[in-house]
Structure formats: C-alpha cells, structure tokens
C-alpha positions in Angstrom: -18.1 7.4 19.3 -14.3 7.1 18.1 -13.1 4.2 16.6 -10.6 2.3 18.4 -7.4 1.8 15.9 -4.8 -1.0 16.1 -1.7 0.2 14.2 1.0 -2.6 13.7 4.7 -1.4 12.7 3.5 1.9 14.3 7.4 2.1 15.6 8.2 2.2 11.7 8.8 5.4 9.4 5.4 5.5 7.6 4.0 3.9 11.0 5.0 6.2 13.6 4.0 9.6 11.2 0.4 7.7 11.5 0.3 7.4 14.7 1.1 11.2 15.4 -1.5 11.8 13.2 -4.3 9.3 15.2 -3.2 11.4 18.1 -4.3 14.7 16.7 -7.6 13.2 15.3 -10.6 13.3 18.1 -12.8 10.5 16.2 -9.6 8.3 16.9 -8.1 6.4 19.0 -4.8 4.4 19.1 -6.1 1.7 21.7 -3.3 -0.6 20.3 0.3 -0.8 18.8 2.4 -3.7 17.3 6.0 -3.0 17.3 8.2 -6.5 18.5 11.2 -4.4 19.0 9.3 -2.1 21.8 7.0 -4.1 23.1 5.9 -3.9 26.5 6.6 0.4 26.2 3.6 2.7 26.2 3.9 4.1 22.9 3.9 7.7 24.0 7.3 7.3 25.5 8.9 5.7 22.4 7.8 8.3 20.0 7.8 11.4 22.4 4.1 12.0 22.1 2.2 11.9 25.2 -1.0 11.8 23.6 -0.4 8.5 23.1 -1.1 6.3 25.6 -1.5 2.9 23.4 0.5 -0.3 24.7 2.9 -1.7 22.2 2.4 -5.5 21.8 5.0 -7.7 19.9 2.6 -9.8 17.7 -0.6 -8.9 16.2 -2.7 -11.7 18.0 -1.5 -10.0 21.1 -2.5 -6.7 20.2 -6.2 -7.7 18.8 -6.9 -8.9 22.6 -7.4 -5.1 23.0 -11.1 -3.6 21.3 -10.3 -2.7 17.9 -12.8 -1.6 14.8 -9.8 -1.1 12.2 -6.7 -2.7 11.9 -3.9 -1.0 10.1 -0.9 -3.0 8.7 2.2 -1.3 8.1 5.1 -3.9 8.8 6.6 -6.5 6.3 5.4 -8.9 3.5 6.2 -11.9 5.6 4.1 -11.0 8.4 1.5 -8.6 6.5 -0.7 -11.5 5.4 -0.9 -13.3 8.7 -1.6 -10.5 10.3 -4.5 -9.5 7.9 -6.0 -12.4 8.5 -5.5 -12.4 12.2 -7.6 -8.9 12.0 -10.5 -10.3 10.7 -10.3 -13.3 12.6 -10.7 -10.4 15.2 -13.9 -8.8 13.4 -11.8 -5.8 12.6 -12.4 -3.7 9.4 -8.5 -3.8 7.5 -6.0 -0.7 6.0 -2.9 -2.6 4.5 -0.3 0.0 3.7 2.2 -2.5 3.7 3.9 -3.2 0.4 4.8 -7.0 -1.2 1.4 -8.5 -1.3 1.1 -10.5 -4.0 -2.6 -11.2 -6.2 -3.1 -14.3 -4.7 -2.5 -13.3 -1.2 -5.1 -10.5 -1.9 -7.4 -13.4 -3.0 -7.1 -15.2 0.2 -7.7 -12.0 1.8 -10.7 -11.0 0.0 -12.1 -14.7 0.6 -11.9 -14.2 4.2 -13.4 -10.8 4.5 -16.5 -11.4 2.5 -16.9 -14.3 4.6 -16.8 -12.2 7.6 -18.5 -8.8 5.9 -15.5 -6.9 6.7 -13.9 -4.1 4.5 -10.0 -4.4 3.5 -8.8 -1.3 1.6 -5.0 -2.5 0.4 -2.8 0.9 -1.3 -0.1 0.8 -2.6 0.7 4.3 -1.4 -1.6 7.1 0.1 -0.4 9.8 -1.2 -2.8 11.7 -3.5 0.0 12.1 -6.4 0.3 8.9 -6.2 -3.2 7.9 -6.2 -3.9 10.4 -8.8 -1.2 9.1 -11.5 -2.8 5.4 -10.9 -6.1 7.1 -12.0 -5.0 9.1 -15.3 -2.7 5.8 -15.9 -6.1 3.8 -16.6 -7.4 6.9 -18.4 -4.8 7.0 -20.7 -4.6 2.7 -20.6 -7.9 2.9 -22.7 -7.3 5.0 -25.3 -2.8 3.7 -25.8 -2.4 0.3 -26.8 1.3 0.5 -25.4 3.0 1.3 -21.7 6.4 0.0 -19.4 6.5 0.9 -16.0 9.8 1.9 -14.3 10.0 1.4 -10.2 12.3 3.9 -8.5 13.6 3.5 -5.0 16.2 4.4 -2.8 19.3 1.1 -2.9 17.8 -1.0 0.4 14.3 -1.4 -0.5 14.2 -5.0 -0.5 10.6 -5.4 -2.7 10.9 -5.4 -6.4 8.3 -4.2 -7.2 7.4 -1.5 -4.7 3.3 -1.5 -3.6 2.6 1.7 -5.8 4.1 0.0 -8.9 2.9 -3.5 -8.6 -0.5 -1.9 -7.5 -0.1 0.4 -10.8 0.3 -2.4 -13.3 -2.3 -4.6 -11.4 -4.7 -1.6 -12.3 -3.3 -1.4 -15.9 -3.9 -5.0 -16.9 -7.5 -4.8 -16.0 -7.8 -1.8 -18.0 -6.1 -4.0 -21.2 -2.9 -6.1 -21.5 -1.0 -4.1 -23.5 0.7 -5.0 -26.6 4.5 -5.8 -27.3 5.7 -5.1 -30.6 8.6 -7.8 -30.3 7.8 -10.8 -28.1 9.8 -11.6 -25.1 10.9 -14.9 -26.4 12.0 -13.2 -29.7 14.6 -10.5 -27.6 17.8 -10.8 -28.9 20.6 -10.1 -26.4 19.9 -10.2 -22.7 16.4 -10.7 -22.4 16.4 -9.4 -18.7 16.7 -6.1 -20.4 13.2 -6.1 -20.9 12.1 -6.1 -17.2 10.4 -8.4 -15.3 6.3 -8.9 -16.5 3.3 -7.6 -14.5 -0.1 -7.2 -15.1 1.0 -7.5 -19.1 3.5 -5.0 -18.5 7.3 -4.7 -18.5 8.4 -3.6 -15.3 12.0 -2.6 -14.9 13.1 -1.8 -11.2 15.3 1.1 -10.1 17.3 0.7 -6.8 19.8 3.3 -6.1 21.2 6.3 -3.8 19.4 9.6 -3.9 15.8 7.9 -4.6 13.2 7.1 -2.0 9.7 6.3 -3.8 9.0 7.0 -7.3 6.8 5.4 -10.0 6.5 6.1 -13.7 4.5 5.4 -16.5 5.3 6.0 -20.4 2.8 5.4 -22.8 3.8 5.4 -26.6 2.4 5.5 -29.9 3.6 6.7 -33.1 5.6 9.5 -32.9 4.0 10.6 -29.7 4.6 9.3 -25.8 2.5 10.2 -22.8 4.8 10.4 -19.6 3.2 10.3 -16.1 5.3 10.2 -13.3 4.8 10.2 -9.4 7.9 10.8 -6.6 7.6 11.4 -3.0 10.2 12.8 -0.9 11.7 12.0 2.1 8.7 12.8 4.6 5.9 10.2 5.8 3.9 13.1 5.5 2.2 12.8 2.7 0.8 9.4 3.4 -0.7 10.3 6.4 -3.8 12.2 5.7 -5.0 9.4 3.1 -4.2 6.3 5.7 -6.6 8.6 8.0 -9.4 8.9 5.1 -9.0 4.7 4.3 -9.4 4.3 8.2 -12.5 6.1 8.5 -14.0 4.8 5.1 -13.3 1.2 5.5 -16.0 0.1 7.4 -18.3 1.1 4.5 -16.5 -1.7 2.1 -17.0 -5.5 2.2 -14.1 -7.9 0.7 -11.0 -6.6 -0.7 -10.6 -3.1 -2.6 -7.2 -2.1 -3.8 -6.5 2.2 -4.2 -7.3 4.7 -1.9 -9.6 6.0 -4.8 -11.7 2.9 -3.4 -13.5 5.7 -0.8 -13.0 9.0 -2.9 -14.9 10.4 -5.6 -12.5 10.8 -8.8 
C-alpha cells in the first residue's frame, strides 16, 4: 500500500523538486500540500504537473485533516517546529528538511515522538556529498584534536548557520570538543574574528553572491591540515533522491535521529 505523504512548503525550491519527485514514485502519494501563498489550488496546476492532484492547504493543522503516514517539513524556522509537533499530534512519522532548528527544539521534538513511538529523521541536507563529508568529518574528529568550520551561502540566506553546518558541528562535538590553542577570552583584536561557537567549534559564516550551499571542514595539526569540503549547485536535485529514502525509512525509527546516514549503511 503507498504511503500517503504531507509535504509542507511544497510551493518552495527544495519543496516543489520533491514533490515532482513523489509524483514519479508509485509507493507514494502526495495526499496533501502546505503552501499559505497557494492555498486552495490543486497542486498540479501551480507546479505544471498533473500527476499531482494533492490540495494545497495554508497551515499544517489544516493539511493533517487529510490521511497522512509521513510528514515532511520544508518551510521556515519559525513555523518548522510547530509544525513538527502538529505532525505527531497527527500520528504521523516526521522528515524535517527544514534548516534553523536549534538543539533544544530537537529536544522538545524528540520528547514528543518517543512519547508517541513515532520516527523524526531531521538533515541538514540530503544530498549524499553532503551526508558523506559529515561522515569522514567524525572519522577524521577522532583521530585530529583540532577543526573550524566555514558556512558558505549565497547573500539572502537569512540562517547563520545553515542546517548542513550547524548539523556538521552538532555531529563534531559528540565526536570530541576540540581544542583551541588560544582561548577566546584571550583574542586580541576583534574577537568576532574568531567565529561564532558551536558544538566546541568556531564557526565563521559566509554570505555572499555567486554561492548557494557549501560547507567546509579544516582539520590541522602540525605541519599537516585535512580539508573536506561539500558545495551543491544551483539544482534541488540533488536533495531529492535522499528526502525520498528518509521518507520511506522513517517509520522504522522512534524519537529524533539527525543525518540521513540515520537509514543508510555507511
């Protein structure tokens, strides 16, 4: 039997590449669609696919009326959590591919779900290059006492941190806090410099033209660095085919699980 998918911000430009790709997937389907600026359409006629026939609701609550096993949330930061929660109110299994959740929000989250026995896989980005440096970043985290983290992304991304980089350090810390040769409150000069702390690590923020999602690693130790670095291009593409994989592997996880390598075997 397919499962029935809820996709809120599927109007959006990581959304609306999903939801093309839900349309081509036969174990799928887009029963529901949250998009407040469209709501009221059929979803088909906003994105020119007429394979999809989903309503487009303007709030999340309205949308979960409709049957729904997984909820996918790709919208804002101010409305992600809320609408998390509304999900499994709902009894819905959760994909959050929305970026700005902090750890405390994922604490709530995780709360909830166990309460309910319901899965909620949270990545930062589902594209396997992506996923991939996050994995030999803790590889490396083990064995390197020392890392910063550099956040590139194009000059209106309002989230500082994105979700790949906060999700990247978040990873890193449990892995070891690493070590800083100079403390922060020893810094002479600008101490902003330094970046703004996460996980342990310094975390310095690019926002600029010609970018669109990029996140970097650089491990040191004497006389020898370790560089890993993930971009993506301009595309929704390449998240697609992982959101699809964290839809149809949620149900298998209970509580909160952050990293598409949650579901795969690395």
């Amino acid at each position: 039997m397919p499962l029935n998918i809820c996709l809120a911000g599927a109007t959006g430009w990581a959304g609306s590449e999903l939801a093309r790709g839900i349309a081509a997937c036969p174990d799928l389907v887009l029963t529901a669609a949250v998009s407040r600026r469209h709501a009221g359409r059929r979803l088909g006629d906003v994105l020119d696919e007429p394979r999809l026939a989903a309503p487009v609701f303007a709030s999340a609550e309205e949308a979960l009326a409709l049957p729904c096993d997984v909820f996918v949330e790709y919208t804002r930061p101010d409305s992600a959590k809320a609408n998390v929660l509304a999900a499994l109110a709902h009894g819905a299994h959760v994909v959050v591919g929305t970026s700005g959740l902090s750890d405390d929000d994922y604490a709530r989250i995780d709360a909830v779900a166990r309460e309910r026995r319901r899965g909620v896989l949270a990545c930062g980005n589902f594209a396997l290059t992506a996923v991939l440096l996050q994995k030999f970043a803790e590889m490396a985290a083990k064995l390197i006492p020392q890392w910063e983290i550099i956040d590139y992304a194009y000059e209106g991304k309002p989230d500082a941190p994105s979700g790949t980089v906060n999700e990247l350090a978040y990873r890193l810390g449990r892995v070891r806090i690493p070590e800083l040769a100079v403390p922060l409150e020893q810094t002479r000069g600008v101490r902003e410099t330094r970046g703004g702390t996460i996980g342990g690590a310094q975390v310095h923020a690019v926002r600029l033209p010609g970018f669109v999602l990029g996140a970097e690693v650089i491990f040191g130790m004497p006389d020898q660095t370790l560089t890993l670095r993930h971009n993506a291009g301009g595309s929704a593409r390449p998240y697609v085919d992982g959101a699809l994989l964290a839809i149809r592997k949620v149900s298998g996880l209970v509580g909160v699980h952050r990293g598409l390598d949650a579901v795969l075997e690395l």
